[in-house]
N, C-alpha and C positions, 0 to 999 in steps of 0.2 A: 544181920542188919540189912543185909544187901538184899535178901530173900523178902524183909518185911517192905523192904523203900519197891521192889518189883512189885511185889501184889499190892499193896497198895496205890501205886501206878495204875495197874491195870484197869482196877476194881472205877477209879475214880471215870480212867480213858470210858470203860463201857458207861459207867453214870451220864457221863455227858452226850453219849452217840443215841442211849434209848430213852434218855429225856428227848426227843427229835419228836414230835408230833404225829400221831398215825397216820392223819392225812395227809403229811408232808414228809414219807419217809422223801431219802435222797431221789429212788426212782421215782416217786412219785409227783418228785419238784419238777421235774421235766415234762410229765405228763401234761402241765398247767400250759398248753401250746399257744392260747392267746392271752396270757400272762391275767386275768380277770381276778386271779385268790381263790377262783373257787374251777372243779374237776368235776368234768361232765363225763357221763357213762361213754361218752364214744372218746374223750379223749383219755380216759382210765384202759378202756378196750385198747386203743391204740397201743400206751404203751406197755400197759402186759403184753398184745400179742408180737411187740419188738423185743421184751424180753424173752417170751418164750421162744422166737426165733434163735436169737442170743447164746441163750442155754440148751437149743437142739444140735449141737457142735457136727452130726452125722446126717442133716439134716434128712430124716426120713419121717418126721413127723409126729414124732414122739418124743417125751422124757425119759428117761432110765435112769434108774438108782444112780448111776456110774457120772450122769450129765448131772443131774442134780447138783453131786457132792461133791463134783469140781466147780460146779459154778458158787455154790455154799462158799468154797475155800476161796475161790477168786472173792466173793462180796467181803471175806471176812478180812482178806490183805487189805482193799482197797478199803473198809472203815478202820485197819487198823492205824493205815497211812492216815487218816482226816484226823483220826484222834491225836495223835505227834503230833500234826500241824497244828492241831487247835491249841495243846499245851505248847508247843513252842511258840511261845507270842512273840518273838526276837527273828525267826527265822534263819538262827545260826546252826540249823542241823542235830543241835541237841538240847536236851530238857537239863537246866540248871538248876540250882539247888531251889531258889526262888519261885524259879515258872513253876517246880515242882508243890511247891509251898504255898503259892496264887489259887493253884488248879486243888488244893488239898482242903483249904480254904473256903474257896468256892461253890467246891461240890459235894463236901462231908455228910451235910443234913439228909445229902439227896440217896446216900448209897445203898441203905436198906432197903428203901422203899423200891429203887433199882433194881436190888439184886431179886427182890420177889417177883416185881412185872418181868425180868427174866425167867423165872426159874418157873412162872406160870405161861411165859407163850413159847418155852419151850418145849412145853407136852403140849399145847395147842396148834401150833408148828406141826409134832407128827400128827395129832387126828386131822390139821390140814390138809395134808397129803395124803392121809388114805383116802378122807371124803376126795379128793380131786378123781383118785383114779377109782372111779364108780365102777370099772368088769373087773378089776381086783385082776387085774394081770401083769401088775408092776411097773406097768408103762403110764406118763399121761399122755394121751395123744391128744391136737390140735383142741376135740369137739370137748373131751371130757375138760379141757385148758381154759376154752373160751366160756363153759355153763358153769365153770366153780369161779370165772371171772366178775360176772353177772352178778353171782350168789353174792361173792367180797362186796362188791358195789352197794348191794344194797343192804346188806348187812351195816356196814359203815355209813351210808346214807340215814343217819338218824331220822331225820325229819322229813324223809322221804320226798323229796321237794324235786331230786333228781341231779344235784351236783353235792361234789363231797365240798363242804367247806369248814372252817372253824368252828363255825358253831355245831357241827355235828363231832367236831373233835370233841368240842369241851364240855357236849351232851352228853357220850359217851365217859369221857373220863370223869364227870360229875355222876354217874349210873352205875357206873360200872367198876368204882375205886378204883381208878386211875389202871387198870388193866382192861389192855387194847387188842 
């Protein structure tokens, strides 16, 4: 019982973290520097290249598997932490039987459809990162960082107009069956 109330905890936590809009991941709320709704290539550039500073922990100017996969583990603590917060709508530190039942509620209809847009941009995730490191020498350095930045932008710029905004989200997820 105890094994079934965890995964389906879990299952529900990730539903609500990757229902979060593609153009509004968390980092990319930040990115929005003159708060306008909509994310323009220099300030997309911008916060990737603070992220990839970020993630360069040795700073030499490169990614490596090693940096990578702890900054992976660090995004994965810090959305596990939002996700608790979101289910504890009380803010007493833990999820009761109800918040559990609110959030189960809630987010039921949404969980397959979930578990797929997972299960599909987790192999899209790795051909990401091989296309990033273009001499296939296991590193991404700065220049290979900042032309697979570009490439996202406009990839995700549906409407080519030159800033990411909502309607390129819901162009996208109307195109592309709701996989981002």
């Amino acid at each position: 019982m105890t094994q079934k109330l965890t995964t389906s905890l879990i299952a529900i936590c990730l539903a609500t973290v990757v229902s979060t809009s593609a153009y509004a991941r968390p980092n990319h709320l930040q990115a929005d520097t003159n708060q306008d709704g909509e994310i323009s290539l220099t300030e997309f550039t911008a916060e990737s290249t603070a992220r990839f500073t970020a993630i360069d922990t040795d700073a030499d100017g490169r990614l490596s598997e090693a940096e990578r996969k702890s900054h992976h583990q660090l995004r994965k603590s810090q959305l596990a932490d939002h996700r608790f917060q979101s289910l504890d709508s009380n803010g007493d530190g833990s999820i009761s039987r109800d918040e559990f039942e609110q959030a189960t509620t809630q987010h039921k209809p949404k969980h397959m459809k979930m578990k797929m847009a997972r299960m599909h941009m987790k192999g899209k995730m790795h051909d990401q990162r091989q296309k990033a490191d273009a001499n296939g020498d296991g590193y991404i350095d700065r220049a290979e960082f900042e032309a697979h930045t570009t490439e996202l932008f406009a990839l995700r710029d549906a409407n080519a107009d030159g800033v990411l905004s909502k309607a390129d989200h819901e162009f996208r997820k109307k195109n592309h069956s709701g996989h981002h």
